[in-house]
Structures are given as C-alpha cells and as structure tokens.
Residue frames as qw, qx, qy, qz and C-alpha x, y, z in Angstrom:
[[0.571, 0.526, -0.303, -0.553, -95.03, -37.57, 306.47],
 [0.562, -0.167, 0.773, 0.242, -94.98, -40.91, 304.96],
 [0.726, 0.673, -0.074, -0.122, -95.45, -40.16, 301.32],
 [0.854, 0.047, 0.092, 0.510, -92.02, -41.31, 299.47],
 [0.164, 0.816, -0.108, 0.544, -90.89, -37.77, 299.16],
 [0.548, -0.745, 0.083, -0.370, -91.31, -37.56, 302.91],
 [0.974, -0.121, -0.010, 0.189, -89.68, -40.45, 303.73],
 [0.690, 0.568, -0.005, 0.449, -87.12, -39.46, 301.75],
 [0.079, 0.719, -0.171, 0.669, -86.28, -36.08, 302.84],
 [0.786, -0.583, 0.082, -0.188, -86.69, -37.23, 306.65],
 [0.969, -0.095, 0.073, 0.218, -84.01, -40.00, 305.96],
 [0.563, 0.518, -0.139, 0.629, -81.32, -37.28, 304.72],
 [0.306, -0.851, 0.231, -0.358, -82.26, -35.50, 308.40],
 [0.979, -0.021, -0.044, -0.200, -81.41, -38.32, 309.51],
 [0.889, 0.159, 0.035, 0.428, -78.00, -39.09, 307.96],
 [0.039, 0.923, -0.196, 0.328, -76.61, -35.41, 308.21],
 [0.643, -0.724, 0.147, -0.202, -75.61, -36.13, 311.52],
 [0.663, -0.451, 0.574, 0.167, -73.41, -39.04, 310.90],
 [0.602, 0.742, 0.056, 0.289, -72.21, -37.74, 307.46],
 [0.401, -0.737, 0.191, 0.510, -68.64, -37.46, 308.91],
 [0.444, -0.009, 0.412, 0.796, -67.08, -37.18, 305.19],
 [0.098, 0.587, 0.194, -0.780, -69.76, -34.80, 304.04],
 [0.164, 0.137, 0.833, 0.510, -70.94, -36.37, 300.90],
 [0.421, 0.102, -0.277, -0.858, -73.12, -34.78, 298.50],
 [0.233, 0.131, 0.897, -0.352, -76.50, -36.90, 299.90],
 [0.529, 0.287, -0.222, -0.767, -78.73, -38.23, 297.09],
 [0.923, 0.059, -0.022, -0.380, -80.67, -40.79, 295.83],
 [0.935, 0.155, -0.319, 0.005, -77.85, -42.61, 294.77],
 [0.066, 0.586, -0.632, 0.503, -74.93, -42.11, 297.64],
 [0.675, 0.197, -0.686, 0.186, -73.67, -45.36, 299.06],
 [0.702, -0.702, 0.097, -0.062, -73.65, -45.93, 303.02],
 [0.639, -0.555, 0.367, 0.386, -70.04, -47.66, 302.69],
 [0.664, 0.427, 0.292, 0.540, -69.14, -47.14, 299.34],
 [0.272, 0.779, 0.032, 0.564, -69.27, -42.97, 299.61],
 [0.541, -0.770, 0.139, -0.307, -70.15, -42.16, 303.43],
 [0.503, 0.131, -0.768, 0.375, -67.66, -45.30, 304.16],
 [0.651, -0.422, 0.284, -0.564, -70.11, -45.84, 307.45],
 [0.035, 0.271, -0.913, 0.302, -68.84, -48.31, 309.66],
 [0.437, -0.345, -0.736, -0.386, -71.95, -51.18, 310.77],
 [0.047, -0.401, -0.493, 0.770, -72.39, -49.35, 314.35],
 [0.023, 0.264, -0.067, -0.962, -73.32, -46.39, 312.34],
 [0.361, -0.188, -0.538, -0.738, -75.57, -48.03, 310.22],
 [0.438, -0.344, -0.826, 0.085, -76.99, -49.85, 312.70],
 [0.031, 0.431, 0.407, -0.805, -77.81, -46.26, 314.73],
 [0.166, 0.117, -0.466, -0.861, -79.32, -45.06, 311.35],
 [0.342, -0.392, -0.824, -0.225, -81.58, -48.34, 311.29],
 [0.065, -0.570, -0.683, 0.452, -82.89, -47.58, 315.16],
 [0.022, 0.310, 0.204, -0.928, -83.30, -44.12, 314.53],
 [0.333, 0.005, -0.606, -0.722, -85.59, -44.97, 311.22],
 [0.367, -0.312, -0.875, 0.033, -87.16, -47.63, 313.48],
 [0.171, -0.571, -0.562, 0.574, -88.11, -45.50, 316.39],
 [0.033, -0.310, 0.120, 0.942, -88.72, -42.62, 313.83],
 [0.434, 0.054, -0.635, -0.637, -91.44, -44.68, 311.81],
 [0.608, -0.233, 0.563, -0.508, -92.39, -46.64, 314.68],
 [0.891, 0.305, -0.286, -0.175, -91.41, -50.03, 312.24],
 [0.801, -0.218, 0.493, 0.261, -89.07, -53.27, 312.50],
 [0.556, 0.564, -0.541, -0.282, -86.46, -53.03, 309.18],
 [0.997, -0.055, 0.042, 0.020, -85.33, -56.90, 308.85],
 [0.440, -0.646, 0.538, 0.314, -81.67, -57.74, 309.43],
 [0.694, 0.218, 0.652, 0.216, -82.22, -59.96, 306.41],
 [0.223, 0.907, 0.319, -0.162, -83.06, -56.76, 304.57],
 [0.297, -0.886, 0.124, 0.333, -80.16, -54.58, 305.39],
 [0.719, -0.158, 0.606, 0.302, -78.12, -56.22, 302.89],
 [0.314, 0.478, 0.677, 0.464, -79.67, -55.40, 299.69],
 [0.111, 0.988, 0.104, -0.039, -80.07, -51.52, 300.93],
 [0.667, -0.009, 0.008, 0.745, -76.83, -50.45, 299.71],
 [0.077, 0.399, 0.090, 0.909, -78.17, -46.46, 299.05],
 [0.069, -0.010, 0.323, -0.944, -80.31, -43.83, 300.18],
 [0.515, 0.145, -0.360, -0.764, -82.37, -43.97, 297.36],
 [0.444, -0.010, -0.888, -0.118, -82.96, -48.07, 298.49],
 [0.276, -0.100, -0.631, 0.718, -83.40, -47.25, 301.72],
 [0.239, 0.197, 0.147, -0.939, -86.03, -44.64, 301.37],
 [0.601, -0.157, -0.555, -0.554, -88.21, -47.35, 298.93],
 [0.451, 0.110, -0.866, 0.187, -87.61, -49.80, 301.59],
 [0.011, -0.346, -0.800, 0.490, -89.43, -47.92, 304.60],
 [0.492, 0.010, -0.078, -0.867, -91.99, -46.26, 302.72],
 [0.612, -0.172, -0.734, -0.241, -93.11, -50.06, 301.84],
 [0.347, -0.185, -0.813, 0.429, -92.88, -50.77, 305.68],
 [0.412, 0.242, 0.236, -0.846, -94.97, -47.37, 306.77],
 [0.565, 0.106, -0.367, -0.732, -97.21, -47.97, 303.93],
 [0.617, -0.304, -0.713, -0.138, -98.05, -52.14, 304.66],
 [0.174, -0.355, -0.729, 0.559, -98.16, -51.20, 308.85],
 [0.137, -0.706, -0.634, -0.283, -101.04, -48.91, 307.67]]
C-alpha cells in the first residue's frame, strides 16, 4: 500500500518490534523522546523503511523526523515522487 494510511499503518509494523518500552504508538509518539531509541535503532528502522519501500530517506532528513506521524508524511512523499 502506499496511500498515507498505508504507509502509516505499515510503519507501526515496523516499530513494534523495537518498541522495547512499549509506548502507546501514534501519530504523535517521539522516537527518543517516548520510545527513547538509541541511533542504531533508528538507523535499523530507516533500512527496514528503505528496503520496505524500495526508497533512499536522506541523512539530511532524519533530523527533522522527530515522530511517527513525521515519518509516515515523509515516505509517502518519497513512494509517491519515485512513482
């Protein structure tokens, strides 16, 4: 699916996994503010999204996704402009 719903819901399969505090996972829940995810972790999160969307997220990027809810606008745009 790459509607933004899709996305969406994909990107919470996604995180489950390496939800070791077990935060309530919504639009607006934090990578290191709630989850407190170390930058390994995010940095598995990115490949998996990468190799799960078949996309590139910029490193330049990564910065300015601080949620879920960012995160999920961020690769719909990227599905949606690789067509």
């Amino acid at each position: 699916m790459t509607d933004r719903a899709g996305v969406y819901a994909r990107i919470i399969e996604l995180i489950e996994p390496l939800n070791a505090k077990k935060v309530a996972l919504t639009e607006a829940t934090t990578f290191a503010g709630d989850m407190e995810m170390d930058s390994l972790t995010v940095m598995d999160l990115v490949a998996s999204m990468e190799d799960e969307w078949d996309i590139l997220i910029p490193l330049n990027m990564l910065p300015d996704l601080e949620t879920i809810g960012q995160v999920a606008d961020a690769v719909h745009g990227l599905v949606t402009k690789k067509g």
